[in-house]
N, C-alpha and C positions, 0 to 999 in steps of 0.2 A: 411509592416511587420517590417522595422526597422527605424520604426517614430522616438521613441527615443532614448536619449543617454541611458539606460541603454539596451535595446535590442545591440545597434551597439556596445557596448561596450563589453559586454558579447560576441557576436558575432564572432567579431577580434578575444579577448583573444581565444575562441575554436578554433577559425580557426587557430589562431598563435599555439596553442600545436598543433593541428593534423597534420599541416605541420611541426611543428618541429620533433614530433616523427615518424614522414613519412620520413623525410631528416635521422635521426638518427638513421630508423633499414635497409632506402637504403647502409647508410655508414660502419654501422656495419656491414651489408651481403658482402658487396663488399671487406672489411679488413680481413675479417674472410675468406673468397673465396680465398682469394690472400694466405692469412698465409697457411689455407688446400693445397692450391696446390703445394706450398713452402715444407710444411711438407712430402705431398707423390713425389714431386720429390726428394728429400732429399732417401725418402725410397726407390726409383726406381733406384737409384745411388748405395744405399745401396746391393740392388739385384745383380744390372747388378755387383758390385765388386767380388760378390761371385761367380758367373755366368761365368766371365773371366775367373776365376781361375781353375772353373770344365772346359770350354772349352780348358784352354792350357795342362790339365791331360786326358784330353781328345782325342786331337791332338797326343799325345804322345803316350798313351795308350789306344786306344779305347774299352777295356776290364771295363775304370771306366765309358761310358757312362747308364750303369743303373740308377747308381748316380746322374748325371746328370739329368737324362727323371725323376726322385723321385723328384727332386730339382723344375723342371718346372714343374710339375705335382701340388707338395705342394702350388708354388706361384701362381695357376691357380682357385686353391679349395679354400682357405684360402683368400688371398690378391686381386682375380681375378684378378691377373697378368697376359697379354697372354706377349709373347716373339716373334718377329722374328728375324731370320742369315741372314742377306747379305755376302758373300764371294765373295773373285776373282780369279779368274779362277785360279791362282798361289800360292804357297807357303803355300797350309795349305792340312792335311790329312785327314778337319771332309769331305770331300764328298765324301770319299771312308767307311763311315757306312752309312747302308743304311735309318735307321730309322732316322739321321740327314737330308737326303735330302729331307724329309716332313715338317722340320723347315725352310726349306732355301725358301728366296724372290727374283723377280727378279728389275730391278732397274725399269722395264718398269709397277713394279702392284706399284709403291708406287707415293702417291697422290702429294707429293710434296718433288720435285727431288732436290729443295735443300738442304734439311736436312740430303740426302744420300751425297752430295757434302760436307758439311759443318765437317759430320761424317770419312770419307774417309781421308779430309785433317788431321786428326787426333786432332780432335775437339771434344768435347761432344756438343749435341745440345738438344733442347724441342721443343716441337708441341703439340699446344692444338687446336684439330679439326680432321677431318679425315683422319685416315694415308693411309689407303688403298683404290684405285678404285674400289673395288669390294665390299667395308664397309664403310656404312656413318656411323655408329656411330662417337659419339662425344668421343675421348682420350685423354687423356693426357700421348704424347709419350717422350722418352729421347732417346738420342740414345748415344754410345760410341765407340771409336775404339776400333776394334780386332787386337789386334798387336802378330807379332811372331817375336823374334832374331830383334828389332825395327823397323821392317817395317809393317804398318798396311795393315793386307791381306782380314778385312773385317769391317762391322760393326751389332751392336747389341741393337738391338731396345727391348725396354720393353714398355709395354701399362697398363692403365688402363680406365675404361670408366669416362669420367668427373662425370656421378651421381652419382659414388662413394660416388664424395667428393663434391656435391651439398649439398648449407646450408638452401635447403628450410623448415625443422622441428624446426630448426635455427631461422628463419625467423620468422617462425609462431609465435615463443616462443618471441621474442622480440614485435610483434605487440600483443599477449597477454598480456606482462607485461606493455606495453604501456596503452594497453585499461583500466587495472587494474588499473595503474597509472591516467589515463583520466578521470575517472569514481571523486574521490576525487578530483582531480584536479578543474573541471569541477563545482564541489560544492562549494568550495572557491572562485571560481571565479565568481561565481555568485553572492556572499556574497558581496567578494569584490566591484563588479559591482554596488550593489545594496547601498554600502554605498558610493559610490563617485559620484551616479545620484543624490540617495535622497535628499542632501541637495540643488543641481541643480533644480528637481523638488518640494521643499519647494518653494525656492527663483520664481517661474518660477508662483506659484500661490498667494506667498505677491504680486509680481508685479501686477498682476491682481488685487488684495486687493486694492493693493495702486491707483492703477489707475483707481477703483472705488471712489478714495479719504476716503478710510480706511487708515491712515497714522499710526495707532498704529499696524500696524502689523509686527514682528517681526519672523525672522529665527532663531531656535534652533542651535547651535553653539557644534559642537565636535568636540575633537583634536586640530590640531594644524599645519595642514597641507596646501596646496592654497588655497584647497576647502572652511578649515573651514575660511581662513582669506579673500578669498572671501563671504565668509556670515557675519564674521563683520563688512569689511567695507561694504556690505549691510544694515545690520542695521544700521551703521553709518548712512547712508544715507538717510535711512528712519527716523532716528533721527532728521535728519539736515531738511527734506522735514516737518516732525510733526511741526517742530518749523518754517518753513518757512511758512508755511498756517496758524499756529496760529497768526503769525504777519502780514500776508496777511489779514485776519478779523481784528484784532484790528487796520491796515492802513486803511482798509477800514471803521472801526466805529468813527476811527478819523478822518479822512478825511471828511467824513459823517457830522460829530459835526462841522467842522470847519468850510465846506460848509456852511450848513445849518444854522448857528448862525449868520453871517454876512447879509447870503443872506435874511433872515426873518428878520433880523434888516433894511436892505436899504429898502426891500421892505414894511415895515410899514412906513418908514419916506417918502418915496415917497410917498406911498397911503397918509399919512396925512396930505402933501402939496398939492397936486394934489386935493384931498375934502374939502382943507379950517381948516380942522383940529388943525394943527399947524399953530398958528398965523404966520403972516411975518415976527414980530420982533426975533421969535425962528429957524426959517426958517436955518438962517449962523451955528447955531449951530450942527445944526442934519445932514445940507450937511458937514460939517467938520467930523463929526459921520462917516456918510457914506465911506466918501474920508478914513479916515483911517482902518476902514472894508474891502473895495476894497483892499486897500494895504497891507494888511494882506493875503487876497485870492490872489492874484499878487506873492507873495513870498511864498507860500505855492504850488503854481504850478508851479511857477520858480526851485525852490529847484526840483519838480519831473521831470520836463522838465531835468535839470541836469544831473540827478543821469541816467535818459534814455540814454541822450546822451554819459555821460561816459561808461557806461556798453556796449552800442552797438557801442562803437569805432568813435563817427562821432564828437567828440569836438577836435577842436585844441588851439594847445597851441604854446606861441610863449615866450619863454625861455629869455630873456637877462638879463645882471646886474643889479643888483637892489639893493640900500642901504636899510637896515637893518630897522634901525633906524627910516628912516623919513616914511617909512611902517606901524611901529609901530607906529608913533604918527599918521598917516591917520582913521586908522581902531580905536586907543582907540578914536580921536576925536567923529566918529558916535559912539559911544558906552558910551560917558562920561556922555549924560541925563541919561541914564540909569543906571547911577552907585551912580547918585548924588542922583537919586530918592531913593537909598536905603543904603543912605551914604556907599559905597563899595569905600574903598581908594585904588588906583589903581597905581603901582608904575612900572618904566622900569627903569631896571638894565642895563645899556648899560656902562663895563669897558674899560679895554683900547683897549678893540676893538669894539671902537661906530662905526667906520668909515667900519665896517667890513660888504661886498655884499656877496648875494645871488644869484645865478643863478636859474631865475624861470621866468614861464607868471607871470608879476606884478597884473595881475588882479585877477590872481588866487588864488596867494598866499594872496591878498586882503581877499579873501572869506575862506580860510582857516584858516587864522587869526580871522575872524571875526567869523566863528561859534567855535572857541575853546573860545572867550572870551564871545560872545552870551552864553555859553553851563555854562562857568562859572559864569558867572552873573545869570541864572535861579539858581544855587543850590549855590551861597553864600549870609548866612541870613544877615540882614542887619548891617551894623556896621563892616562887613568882608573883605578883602583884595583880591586883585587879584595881581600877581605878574606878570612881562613879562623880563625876562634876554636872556642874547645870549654871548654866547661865540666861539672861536673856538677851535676845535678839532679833532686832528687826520684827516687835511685836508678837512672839513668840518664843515657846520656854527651849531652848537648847541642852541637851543631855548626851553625855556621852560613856560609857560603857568602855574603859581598855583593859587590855589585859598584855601580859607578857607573854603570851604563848608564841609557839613555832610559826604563829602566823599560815596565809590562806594562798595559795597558788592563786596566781593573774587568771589563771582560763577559768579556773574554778571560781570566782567571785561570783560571777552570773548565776553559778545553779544552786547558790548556798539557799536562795529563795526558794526555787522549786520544792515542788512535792518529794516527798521519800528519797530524797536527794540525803545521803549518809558518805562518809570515806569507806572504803573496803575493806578498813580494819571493824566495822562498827560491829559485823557477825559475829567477830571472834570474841567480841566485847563482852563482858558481862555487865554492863550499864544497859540502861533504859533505851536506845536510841530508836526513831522510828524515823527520824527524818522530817519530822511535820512540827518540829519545833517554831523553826524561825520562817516557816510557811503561815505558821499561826501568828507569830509576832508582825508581821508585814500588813495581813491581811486586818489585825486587830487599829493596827496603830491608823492606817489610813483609810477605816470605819469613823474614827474620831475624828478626821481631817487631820490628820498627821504623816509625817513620811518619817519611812527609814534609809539610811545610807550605812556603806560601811568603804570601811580603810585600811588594807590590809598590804603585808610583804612577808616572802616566808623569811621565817628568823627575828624579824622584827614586831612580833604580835601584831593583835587587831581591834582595828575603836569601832563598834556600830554609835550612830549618833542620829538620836531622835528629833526630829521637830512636833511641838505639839500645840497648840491652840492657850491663849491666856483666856482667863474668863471675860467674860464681856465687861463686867462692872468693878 
């Protein structure tokens, strides 16, 4: 019954008002109860004052007891007041009228013999429960001294029955406003309920979408609240997941191409030796062919073997000082055929901090080096510049990497990072591209405690710029 979050949710909330207005007309009955009995012992005080006063006119005069028997008479009809006298045996003249001595108790009928002690010592006292052995009803008794010439010669009990002042109509009245209350309540809260599942149950059936590999599917966004900013960064996510399957395919259509163009090239030049095909004297040529095909598939799965190993934690690195400089001329020497093939004049800025290390794996930072000046050699035309400087700053070796190329679109700067992120020319390419270049250099450099940034405009080429760690000593 309460599979989901909007039933369990609705649920609670009724359940939380009905025990709230359950705790709140128990509290109010029980305050209201106290104050009523407060009020009529207040009035039974009131009585018993006037009650004294016809008894000591009474004592004196027993010609005003009419008055009196009208008085307890009134507060019997009206107030349902009953009255009893205790006296003792001394100092008082109401037991010589005879109609007093059918008001009079003795100490041995009453239910609880402290309150005749308590009243005697010349105390007023209360009792709520049965006064008399011979009467369970439930009272609410008072009692006070009878005093003469100030010695107390008795005491004077007044009663009422508690359901007088019982707040059950009270009660009712409050669990009716309650239910009234309950009733709208009840419907907002449904409303409510229903707007803070919905978007729960949107998100709960993209998922399913998505995990049919419908990646366009997208949650309706209201407000402004956890809910809603849990459903944006949901669609973020499905964003991020859209664009991660799309370059999961285009990895895979290039990967595909790059296989596939080598592997059908070796494998025709072997068929053509292997049949006589190719003469012997062409024979060195097309194994040379070959050898640099292989090597192109060799660094193409290299680079994926990497990028695995990074992301799942299992590459180590071995960090020590490392000069700057003679780093830089290592990596542009493999790099300088490539530069001369397309006249790219290649310059290193090293001022007066040539002498200035780095703290990193030397091999690493090899391969990091080498796919930012790899990256800029594909996109600077020929006749264009590559730049390499390093300075320090702010305790830290700064390096920057420019080039003249056609430079990087504004939207496109973010995904240069991502995975198998290529331009749409890169299929047609016959270069190495896989897209996990500068996915490797990001992930390498800020393994070292280093960050990369880059700075780009199209036409105006682009600098990526390293930060990397000084050695400690």
């Amino acid at each position: 019954m309460f599979t989901s979050i909007f039933r369990r949710l609705l649920a609670s909330y009724i359940t939380i008002i009905l025990v709230g207005f359950t705790l709140l007309a128990v509290l109010l009955n029980f305050s209201l109860q106290h104050f009523l009995i407060q009020q009529k012992e207040q009035v039974l005080y009131r009585q018993a004052d006037s009650i004294l006063e016809l008894l000591q006119q009474v004592d004196v005069n027993p010609s005003v007891y009419p008055q009196f028997e009208k008085t307890i008479s009134h507060n019997r009809r009206v107030a349902n007041i009953k009255m009893d006298l205790l006296l003792l045996e001394d100092g008082s003249n109401l037991r010589s009228i005879p109609k007093m001595a059918k008001k009079l108790i003795k100490r041995n009928e009453v239910l609880n013999p402290s309150i005749i002690e308590t009243v005697l010592s010349g105390h007023n006292a209360e009792n709520v429960g049965p006064f008399k052995k011979s009467d369970n009803q439930l009272m609410l008794s008072i009692g006070v001294p009878v005093q003469k010439d100030g010695k107390v010669i008795g005491a004077l009990f007044l009663h009422t029955p508690v359901r007088e002042i019982q707040t059950g109509q009270i009660t009712r009245l409050i669990i009716g406003a309650a239910l009234i209350v309950a009733v709208p309540a009840v419907l907002v809260l449904y409303f409510v309920s229903r707007k803070i599942s919905l978007p729960l149950v949107r998100m709960n059936w993209a998922v399913r979408f998505i995990g049919q590999g419908n990646f366009k599917e997208r949650v309706h966004v209201e407000g402004k609240d956890e809910v809603a900013q849990l459903a944006v960064n949901f669609n973020h996510m499905a964003e991020q997941l859209e664009k991660m399957e799309m370059m999961r395919k285009e990895l895979i259509a290039n990967v595909s191409h790059e296989l596939r163009t080598p592997l059908t090239s070796v494998r025709g030049f072997i068929q053509g030796m292997a049949e006589g095909v190719i003469p012997a004297e062409q024979q060195q040529r097309y194994l040379d062919i070959s050898y640099r095909e292989l090597n192109r598939l060799n660094t193409l799965l290299t680079t994926m073997l990497d990028l695995s190993a990074i992301e799942s934690g299992r590459i180590t690195l071995h960090p020590v000082p490392i000069r700057w400089s003679t780093l830089v001329e290592s990596v542009g020497e493999s790099v300088r055929v490539r530069m001369e093939e397309k006249s790219i004049h290649f310059h290193i800025l090293n001022p007066e901090e040539a002498n200035v290390k780095v703290f990193g794996d030397p091999e690493r930072l090899k391969q990091v080096l080498f796919n930012l000046l790899d990256n800029a050699i594909r996109h600077t035309p020929e006749g264009g510049s590559i730049t390499v400087s390093s300075r320090v700053i702010n305790n830290q070796a700064e390096i920057t990497v420019t080039d003249t190329g056609k430079g990087i679109e504004p939207e496109k700067l973010p995904l240069i990072w991502e995975r198998f992120y290529t331009e749409k020319s890169a299929r047609t390419s016959h270069e190495e591209r896989s897209g996990l270049g500068l996915t490797i250099t990001k992930h390498l450099v800020e393994l070292m405690n280093g960050n990369i940034t880059v700075d780009s405009a199209p036409g105006k080429g682009t600098t990526f710029t390293l930060y990397l760690p000084l050695p400690l000593s």
